[in-house]
DSSP file (Angstrom, degrees, kcal/mol; ACC not computed):
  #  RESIDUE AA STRUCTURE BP1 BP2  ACC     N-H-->O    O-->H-N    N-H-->O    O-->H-N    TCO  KAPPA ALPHA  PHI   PSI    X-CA   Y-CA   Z-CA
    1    1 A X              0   0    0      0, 0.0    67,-0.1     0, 0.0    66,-0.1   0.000 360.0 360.0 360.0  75.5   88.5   88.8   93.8
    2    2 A X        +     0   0    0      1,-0.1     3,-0.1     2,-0.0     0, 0.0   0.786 360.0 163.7  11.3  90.2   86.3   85.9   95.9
    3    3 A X        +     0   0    0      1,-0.1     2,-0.1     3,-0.0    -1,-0.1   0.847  13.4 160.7 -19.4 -78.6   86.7   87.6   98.9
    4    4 A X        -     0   0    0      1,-0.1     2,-1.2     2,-0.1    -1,-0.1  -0.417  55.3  -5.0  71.6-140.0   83.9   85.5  100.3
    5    5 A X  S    S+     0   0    0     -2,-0.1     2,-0.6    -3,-0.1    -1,-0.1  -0.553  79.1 149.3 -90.6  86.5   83.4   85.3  104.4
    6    6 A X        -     0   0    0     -2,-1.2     2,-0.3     4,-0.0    -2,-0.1  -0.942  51.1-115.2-116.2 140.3   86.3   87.0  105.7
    7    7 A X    >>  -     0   0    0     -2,-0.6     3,-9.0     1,-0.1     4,-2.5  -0.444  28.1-111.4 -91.5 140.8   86.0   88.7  108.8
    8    8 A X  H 3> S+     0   0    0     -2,-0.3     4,-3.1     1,-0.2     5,-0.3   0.683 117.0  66.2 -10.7 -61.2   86.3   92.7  108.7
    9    9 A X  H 34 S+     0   0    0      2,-0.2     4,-0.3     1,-0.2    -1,-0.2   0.819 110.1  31.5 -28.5 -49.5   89.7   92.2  110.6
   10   10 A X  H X> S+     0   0    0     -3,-9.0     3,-2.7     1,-0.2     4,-2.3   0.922 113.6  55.4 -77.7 -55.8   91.4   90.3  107.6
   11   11 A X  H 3X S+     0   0    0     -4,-2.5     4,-1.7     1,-0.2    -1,-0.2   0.886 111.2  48.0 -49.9 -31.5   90.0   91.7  105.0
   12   12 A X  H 3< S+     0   0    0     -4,-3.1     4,-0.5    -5,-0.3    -1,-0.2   0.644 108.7  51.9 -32.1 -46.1   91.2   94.7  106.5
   13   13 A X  H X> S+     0   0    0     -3,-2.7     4,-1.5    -4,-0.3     3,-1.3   0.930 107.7  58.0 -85.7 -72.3   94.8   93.4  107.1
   14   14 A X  H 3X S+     0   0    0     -4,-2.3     4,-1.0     1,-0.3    -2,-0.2   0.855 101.0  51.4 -56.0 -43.5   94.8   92.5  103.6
   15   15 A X  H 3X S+     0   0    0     -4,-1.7     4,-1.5    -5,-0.4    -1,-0.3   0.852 107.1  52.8 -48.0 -36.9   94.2   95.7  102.3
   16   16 A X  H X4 S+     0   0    0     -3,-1.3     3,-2.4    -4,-0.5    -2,-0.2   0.991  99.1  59.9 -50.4 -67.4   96.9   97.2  104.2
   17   17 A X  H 3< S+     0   0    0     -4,-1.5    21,-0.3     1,-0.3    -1,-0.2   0.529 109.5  53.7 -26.3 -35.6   99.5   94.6  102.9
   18   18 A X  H 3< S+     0   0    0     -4,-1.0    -1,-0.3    -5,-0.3    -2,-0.2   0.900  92.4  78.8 -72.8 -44.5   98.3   96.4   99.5
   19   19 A X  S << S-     0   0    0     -3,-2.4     2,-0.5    -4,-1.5    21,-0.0  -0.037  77.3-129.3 -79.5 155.3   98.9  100.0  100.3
   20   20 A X        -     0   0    0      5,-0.0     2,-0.8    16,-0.0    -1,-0.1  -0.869  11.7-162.0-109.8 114.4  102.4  101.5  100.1
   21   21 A X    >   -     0   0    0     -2,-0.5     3,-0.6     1,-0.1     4,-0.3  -0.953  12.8-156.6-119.3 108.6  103.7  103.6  103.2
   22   22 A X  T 3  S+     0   0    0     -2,-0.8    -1,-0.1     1,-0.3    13,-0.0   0.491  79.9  70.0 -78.9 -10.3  106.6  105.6  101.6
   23   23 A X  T 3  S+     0   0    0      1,-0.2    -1,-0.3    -3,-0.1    -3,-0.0   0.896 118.3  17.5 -84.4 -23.1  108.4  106.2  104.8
   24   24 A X  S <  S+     0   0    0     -3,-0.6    -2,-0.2     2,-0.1    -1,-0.2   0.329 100.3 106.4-107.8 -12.1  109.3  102.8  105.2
   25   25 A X        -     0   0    0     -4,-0.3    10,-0.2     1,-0.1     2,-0.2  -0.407  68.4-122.9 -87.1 162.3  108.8  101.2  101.6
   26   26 A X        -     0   0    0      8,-1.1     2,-0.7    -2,-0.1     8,-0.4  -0.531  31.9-108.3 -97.5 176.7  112.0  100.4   99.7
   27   27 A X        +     0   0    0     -2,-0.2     6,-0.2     1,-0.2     3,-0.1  -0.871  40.9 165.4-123.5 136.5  112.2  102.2   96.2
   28   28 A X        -     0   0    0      4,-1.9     2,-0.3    -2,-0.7     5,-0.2   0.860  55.5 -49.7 -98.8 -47.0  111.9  100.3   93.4
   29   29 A X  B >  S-A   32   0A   0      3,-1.1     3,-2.0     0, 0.0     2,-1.5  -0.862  89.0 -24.5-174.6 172.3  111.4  102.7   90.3
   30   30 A X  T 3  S-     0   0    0     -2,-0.3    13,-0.1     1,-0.2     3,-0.1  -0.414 136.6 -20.6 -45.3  71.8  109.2  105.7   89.0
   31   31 A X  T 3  S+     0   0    0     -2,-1.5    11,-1.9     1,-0.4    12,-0.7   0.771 114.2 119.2 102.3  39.2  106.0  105.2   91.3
   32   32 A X  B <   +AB  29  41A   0     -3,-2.0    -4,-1.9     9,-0.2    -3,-1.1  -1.000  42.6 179.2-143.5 124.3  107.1  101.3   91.9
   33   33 A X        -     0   0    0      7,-3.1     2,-0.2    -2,-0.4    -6,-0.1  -0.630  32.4-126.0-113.5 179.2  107.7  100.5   95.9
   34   34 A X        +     0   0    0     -8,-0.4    -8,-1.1     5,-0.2     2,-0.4  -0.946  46.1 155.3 -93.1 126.4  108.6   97.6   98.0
   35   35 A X  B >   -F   38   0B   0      3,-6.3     3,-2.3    -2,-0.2   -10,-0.1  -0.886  61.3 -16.1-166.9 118.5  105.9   97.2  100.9
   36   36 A X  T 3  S-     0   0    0     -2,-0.4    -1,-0.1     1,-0.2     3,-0.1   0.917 126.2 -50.5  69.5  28.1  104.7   94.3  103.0
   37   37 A X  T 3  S+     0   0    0      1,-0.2    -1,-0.2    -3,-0.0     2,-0.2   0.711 119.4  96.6  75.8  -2.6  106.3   91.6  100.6
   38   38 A X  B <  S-F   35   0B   0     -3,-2.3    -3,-6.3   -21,-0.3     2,-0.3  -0.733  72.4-125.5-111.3 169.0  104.8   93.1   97.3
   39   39 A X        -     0   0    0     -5,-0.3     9,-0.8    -2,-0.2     2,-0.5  -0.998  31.5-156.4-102.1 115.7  106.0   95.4   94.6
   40   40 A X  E     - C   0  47A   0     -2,-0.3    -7,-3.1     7,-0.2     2,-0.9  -0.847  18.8-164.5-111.0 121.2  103.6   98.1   94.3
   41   41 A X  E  >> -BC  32  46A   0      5,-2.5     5,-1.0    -2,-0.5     4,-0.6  -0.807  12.1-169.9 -87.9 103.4  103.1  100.2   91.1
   42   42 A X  T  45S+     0   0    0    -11,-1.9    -1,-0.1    -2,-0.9   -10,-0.1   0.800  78.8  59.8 -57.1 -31.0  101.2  102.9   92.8
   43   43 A X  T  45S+     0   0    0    -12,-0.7    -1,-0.2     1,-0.2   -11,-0.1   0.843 118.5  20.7 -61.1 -61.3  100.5  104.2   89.4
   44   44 A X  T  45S-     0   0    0     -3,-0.2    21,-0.3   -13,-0.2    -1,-0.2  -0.001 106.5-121.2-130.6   8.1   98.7  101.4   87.7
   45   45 A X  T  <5 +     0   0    0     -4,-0.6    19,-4.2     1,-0.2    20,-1.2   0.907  59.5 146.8  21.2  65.4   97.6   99.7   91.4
   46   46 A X  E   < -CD  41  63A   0     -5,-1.0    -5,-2.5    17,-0.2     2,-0.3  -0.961  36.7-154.9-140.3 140.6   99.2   96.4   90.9
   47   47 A X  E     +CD  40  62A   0     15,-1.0    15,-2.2    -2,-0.3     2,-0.2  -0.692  13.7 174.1 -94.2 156.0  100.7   94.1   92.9
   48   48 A X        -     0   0    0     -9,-0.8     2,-0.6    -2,-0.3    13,-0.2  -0.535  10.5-172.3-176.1  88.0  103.2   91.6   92.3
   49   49 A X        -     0   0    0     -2,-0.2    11,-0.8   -11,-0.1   -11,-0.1  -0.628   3.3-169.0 -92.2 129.8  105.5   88.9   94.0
   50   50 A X  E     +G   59   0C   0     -2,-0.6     9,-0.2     9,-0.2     2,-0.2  -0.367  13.6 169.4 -81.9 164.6  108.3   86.6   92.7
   51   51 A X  E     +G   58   0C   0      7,-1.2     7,-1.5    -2,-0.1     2,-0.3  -0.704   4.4 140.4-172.7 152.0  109.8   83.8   94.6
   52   52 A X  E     +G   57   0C   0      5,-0.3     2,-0.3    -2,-0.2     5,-0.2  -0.872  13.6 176.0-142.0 174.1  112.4   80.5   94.1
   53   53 A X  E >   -G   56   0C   0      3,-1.6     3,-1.0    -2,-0.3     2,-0.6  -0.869  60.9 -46.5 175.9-175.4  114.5   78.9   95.4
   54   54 A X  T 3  S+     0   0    0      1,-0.3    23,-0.3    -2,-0.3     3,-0.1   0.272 132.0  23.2 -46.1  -8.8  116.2   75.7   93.9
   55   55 A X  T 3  S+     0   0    0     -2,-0.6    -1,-0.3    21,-0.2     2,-0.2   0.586 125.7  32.0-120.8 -27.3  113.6   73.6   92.9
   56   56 A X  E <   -G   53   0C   0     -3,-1.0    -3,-1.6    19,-0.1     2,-0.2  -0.542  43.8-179.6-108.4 159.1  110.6   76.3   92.3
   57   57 A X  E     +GH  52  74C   0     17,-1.3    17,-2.9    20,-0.2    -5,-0.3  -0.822  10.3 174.7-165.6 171.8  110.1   79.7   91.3
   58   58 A X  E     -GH  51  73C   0     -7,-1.5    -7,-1.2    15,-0.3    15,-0.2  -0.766  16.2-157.6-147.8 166.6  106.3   81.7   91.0
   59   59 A X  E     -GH  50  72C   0     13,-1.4    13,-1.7    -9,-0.2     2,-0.5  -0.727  10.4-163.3-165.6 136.9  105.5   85.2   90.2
   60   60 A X  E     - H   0  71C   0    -11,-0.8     2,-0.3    11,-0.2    11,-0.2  -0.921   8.0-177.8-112.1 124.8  101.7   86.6   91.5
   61   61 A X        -     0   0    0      9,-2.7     2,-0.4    -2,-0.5     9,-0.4  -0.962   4.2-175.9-105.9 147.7  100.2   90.0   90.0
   62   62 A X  E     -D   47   0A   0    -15,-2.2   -15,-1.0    -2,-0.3     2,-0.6  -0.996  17.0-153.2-132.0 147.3   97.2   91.0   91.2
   63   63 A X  E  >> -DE  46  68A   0      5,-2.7     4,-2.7    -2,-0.4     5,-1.2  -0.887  14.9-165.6-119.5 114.6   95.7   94.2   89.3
   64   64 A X  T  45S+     0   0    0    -19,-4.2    -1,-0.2    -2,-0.6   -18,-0.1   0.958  81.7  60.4 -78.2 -17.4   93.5   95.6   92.5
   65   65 A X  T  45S+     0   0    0    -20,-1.2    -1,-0.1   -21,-0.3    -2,-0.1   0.790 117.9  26.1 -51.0 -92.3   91.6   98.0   90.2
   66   66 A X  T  45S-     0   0    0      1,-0.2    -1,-0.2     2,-0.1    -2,-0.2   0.331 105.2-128.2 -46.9 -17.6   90.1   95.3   88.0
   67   67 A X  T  <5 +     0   0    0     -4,-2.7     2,-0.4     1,-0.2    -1,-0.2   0.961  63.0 124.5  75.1  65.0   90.4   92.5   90.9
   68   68 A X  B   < -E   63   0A   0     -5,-1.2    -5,-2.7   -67,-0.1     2,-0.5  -0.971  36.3-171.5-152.9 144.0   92.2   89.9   88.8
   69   69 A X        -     0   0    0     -2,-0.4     2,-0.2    -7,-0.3    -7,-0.2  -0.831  15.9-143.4-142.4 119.5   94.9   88.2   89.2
   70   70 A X        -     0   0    0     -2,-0.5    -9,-2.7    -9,-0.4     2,-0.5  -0.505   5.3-174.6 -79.7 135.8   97.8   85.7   87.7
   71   71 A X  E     -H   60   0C   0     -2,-0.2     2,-0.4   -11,-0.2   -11,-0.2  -0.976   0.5-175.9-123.8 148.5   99.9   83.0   89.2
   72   72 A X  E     -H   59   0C   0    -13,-1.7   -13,-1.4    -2,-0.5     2,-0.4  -0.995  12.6-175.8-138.7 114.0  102.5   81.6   86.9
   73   73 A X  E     -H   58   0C   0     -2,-0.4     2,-0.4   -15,-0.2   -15,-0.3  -0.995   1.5-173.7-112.8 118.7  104.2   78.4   89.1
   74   74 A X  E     -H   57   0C   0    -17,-2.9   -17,-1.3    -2,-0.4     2,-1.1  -0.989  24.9-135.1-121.1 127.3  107.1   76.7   87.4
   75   75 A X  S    S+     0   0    0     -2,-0.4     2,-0.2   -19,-0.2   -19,-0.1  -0.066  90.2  55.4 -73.5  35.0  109.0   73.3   88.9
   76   76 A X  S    S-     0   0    0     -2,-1.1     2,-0.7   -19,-0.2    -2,-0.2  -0.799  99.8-102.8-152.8 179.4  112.3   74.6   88.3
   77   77 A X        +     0   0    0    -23,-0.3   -20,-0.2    -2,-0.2     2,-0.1  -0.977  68.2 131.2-128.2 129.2  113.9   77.8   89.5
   78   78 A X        -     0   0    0     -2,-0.7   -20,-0.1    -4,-0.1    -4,-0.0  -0.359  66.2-119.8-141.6-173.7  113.7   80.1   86.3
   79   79 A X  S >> S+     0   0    0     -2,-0.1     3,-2.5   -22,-0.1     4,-1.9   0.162  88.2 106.8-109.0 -26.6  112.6   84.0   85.2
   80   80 A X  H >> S+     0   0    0      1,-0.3     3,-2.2     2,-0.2     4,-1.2   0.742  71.4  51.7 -32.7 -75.7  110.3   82.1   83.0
   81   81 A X  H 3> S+     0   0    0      1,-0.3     4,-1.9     2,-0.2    -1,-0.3   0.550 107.6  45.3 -65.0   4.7  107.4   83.1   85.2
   82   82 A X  H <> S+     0   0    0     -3,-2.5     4,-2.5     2,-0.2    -1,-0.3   0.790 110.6  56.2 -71.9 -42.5  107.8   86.4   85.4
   83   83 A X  H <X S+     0   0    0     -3,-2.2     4,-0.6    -4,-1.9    -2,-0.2   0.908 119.0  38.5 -62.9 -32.5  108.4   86.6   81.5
   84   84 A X  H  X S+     0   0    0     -4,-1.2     4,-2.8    -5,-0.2     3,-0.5   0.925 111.1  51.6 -93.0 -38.8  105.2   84.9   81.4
   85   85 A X  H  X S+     0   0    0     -4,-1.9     4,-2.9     1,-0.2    -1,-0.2   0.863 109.8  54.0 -20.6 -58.3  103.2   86.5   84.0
   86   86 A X  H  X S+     0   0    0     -4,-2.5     4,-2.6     1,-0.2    -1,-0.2   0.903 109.4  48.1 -74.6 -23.5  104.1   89.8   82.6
   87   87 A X  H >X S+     0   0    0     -4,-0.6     4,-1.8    -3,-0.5     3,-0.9   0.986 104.6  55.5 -90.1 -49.9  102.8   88.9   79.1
   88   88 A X  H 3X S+     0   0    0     -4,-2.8     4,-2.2     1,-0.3     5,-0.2   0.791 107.6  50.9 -39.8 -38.9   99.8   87.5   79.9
   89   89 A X  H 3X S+     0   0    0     -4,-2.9     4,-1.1    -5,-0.3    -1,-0.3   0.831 103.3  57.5 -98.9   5.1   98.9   90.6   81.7
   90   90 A X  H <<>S+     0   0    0     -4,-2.6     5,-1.1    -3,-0.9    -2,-0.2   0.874 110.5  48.6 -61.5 -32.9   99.8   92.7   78.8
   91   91 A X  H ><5S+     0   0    0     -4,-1.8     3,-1.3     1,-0.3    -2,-0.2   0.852  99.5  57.8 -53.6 -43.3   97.4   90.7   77.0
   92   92 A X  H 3<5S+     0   0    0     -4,-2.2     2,-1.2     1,-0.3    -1,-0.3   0.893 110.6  47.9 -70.6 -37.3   94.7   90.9   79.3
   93   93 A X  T 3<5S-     0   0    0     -4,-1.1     2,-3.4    -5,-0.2    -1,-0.3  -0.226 135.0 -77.9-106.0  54.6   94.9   95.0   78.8
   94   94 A X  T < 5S+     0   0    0     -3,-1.3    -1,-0.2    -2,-1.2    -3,-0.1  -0.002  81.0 147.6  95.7 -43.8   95.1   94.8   74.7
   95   95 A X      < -     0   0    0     -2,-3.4    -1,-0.2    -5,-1.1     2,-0.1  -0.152  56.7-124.1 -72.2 158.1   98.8   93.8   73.9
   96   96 A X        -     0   0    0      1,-0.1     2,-0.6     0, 0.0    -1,-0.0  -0.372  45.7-107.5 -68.0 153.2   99.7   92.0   71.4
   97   97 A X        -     0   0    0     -2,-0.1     2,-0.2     1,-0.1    -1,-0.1  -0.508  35.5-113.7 -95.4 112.3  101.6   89.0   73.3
   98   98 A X        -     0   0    0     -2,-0.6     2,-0.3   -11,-0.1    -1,-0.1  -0.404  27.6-102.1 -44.4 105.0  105.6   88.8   73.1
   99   99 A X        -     0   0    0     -2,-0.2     2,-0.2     1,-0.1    -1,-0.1  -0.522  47.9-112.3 -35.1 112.0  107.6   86.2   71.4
  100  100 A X        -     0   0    0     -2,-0.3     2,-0.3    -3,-0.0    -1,-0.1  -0.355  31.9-170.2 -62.7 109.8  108.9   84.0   74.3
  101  101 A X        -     0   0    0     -2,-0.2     2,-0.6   -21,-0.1   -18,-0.0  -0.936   2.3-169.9-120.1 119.6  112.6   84.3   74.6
  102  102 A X        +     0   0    0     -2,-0.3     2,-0.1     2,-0.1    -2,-0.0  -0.987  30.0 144.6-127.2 112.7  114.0   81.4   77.3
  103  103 A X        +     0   0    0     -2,-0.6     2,-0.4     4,-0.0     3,-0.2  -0.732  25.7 170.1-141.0  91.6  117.7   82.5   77.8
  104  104 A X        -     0   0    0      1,-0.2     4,-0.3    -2,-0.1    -2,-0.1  -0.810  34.9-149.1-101.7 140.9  117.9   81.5   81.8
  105  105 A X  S >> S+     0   0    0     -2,-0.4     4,-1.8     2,-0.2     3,-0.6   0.768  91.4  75.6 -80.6 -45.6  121.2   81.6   83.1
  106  106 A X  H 3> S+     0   0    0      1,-0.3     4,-2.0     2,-0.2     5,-0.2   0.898  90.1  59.6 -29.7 -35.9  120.2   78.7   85.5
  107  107 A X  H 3> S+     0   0    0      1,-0.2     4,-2.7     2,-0.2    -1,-0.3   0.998 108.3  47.7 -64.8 -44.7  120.6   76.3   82.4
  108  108 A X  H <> S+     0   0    0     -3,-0.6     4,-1.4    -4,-0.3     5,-0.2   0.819 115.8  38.4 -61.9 -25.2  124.2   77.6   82.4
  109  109 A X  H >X>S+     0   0    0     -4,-1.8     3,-1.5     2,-0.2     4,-1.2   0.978 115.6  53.9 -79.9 -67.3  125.0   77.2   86.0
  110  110 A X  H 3<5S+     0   0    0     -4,-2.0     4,-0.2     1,-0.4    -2,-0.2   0.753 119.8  46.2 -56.9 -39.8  122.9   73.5   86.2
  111  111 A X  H 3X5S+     0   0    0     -4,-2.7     4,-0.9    -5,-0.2    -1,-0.4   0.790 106.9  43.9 -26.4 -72.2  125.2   73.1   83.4
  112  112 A X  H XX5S+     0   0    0     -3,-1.5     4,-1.9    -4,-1.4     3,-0.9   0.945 115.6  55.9-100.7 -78.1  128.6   74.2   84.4
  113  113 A X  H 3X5S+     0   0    0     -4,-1.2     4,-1.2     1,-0.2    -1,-0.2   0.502 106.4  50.8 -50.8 -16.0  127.8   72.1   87.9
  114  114 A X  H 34<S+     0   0    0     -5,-0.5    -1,-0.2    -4,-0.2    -2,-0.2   0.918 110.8  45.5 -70.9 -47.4  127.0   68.7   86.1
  115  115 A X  H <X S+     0   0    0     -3,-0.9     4,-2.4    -4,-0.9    -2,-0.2   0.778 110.1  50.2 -68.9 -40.4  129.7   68.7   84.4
  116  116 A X  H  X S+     0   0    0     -4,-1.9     4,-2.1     2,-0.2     3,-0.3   0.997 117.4  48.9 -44.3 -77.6  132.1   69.9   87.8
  117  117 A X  H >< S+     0   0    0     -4,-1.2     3,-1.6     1,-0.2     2,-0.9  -0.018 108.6  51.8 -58.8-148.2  130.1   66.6   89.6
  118  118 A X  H 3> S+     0   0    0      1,-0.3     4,-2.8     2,-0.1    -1,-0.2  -0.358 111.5  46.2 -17.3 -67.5  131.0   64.2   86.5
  119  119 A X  H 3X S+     0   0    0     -4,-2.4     4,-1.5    -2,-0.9    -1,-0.3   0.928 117.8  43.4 -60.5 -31.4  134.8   65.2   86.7
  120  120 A X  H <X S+     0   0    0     -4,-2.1     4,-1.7    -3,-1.6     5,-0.3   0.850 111.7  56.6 -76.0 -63.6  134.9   64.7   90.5
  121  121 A X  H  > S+     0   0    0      2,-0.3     4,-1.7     1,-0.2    -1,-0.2   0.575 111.8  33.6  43.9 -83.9  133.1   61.9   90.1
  122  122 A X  H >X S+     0   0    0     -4,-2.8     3,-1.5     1,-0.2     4,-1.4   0.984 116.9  68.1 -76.6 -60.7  135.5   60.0   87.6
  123  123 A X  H 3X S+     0   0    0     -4,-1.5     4,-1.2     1,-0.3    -2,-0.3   0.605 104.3  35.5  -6.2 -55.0  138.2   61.8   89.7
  124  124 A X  H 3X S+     0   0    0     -4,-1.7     4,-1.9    -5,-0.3     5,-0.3   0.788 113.6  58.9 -95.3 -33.2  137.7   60.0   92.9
  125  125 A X  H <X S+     0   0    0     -4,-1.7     4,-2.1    -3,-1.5    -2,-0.2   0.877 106.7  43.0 -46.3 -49.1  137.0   57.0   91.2
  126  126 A X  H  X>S+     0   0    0     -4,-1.4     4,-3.0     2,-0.2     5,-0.5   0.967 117.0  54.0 -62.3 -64.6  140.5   56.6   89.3
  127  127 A X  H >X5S+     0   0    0     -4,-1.2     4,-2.1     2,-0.2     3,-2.0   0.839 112.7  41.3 -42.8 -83.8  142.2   57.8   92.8
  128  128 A X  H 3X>S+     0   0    0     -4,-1.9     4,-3.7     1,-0.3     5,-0.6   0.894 120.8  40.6 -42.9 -65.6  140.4   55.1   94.7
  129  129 A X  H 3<5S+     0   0    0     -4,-2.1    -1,-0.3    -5,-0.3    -2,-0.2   0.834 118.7  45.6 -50.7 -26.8  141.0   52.5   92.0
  130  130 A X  H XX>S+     0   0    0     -4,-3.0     4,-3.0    -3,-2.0     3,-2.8   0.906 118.6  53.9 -85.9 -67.2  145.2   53.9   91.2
  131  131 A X  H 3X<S+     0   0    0     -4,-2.1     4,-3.5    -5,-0.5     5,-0.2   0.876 109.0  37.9 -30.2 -46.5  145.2   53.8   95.3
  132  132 A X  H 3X>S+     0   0    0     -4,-3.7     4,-1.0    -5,-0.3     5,-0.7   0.705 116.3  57.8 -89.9   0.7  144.0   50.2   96.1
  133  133 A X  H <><S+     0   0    0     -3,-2.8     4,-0.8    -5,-0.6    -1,-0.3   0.845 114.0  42.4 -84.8 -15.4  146.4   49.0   92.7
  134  134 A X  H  X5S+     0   0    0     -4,-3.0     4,-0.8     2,-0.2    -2,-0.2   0.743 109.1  49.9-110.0 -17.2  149.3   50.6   94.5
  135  135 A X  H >X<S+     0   0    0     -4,-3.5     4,-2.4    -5,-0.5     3,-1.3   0.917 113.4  48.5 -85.5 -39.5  148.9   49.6   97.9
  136  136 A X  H >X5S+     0   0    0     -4,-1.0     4,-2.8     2,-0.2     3,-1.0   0.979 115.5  49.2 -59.4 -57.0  148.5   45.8   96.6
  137  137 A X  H 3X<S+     0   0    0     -4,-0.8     4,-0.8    -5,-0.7    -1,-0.2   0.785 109.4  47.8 -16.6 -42.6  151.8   46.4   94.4
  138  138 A X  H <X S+     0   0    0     -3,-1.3     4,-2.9    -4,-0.8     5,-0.3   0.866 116.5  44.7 -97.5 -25.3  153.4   47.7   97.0
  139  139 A X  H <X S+     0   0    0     -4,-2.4     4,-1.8    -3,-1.0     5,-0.3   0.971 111.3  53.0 -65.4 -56.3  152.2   44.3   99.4
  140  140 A X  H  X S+     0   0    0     -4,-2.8     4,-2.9    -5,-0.4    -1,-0.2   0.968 106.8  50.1 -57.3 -29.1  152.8   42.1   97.1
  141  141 A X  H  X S+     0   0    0     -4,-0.8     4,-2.2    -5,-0.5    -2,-0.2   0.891 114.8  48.4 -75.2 -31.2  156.6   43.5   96.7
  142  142 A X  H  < S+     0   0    0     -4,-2.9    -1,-0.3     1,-0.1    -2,-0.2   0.744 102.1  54.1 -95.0  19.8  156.9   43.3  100.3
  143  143 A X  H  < S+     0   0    0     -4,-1.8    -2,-0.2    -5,-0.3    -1,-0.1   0.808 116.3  44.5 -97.5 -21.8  155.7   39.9  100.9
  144  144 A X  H  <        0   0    0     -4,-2.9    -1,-0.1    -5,-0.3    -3,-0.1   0.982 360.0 360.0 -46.7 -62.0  158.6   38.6   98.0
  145  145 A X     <        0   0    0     -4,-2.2    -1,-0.2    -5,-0.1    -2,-0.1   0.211 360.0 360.0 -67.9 360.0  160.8   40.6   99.5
């Protein structure tokens, strides 16, 4: 997988990172660790990391037998690229490719939280405006008075 000029050391290093040390690894599933920052299917020797966070999300597999690997990068923080990642490498080994389902909860929260900022929003606006009509009201009544 372009190795290329990496000295012994790394290339080394990097193998490790692959391998699964069961005293230490967390357990994921039937033959599926935690290890180094991947999830390793010991079984099928692939690895395979997600990550987000509020603006992103990714998912890497890398299949070491066959020395290939996907990255799926999305500009929003989703499952999408996992759903897709994982269907693209069922494809590459002979399945037929999955109708695409996008039911993200993230739309509901991004949702739920506009809608929250829009009500404070007008909230604090009416308050400010009710505020500055009722301290002149009440200035004008004492300056009659």
């Amino acid at each position: 997988m372009g190795i290329g000029d990496i000295p012994d050391k790394l290339k080394r290093a990097i193998s490790k990172s692959h391998e699964v040390d069961k005293e230490t690894a967390g357990y994921e599933d039937t033959n599926k660790y935690y290890s180094y920052g991947w999830s390793n299917d010991v079984e099928d020797r692939v690895i395979n990391h997600s990550g987000s966070n509020p603006n992103y999300s990714s998912q890497v597999m890398i299949d070491l037998e066959k020395q290939e690997a996907i990255f799926v990068l999305a500009n929003l923080d989703s499952s999408v690229p996992t759903q897709i990642a994982d269907n693209i490498y069922e494809n590459m080994n002979g399945k037929q490719l999955r109708k695409f389902s996008y039911d993200d909860f993230n739309i509901l929260l991004d949702l739920i939280f506009s809608i929250l900022t829009i009500i404070a929003l007008v909230s604090l606006y009416f308050l400010t405006t009710v505020e500055k009509k009722y301290t002149f009201y009440l200035g004008f009544w004492h300056s009659i008075m």
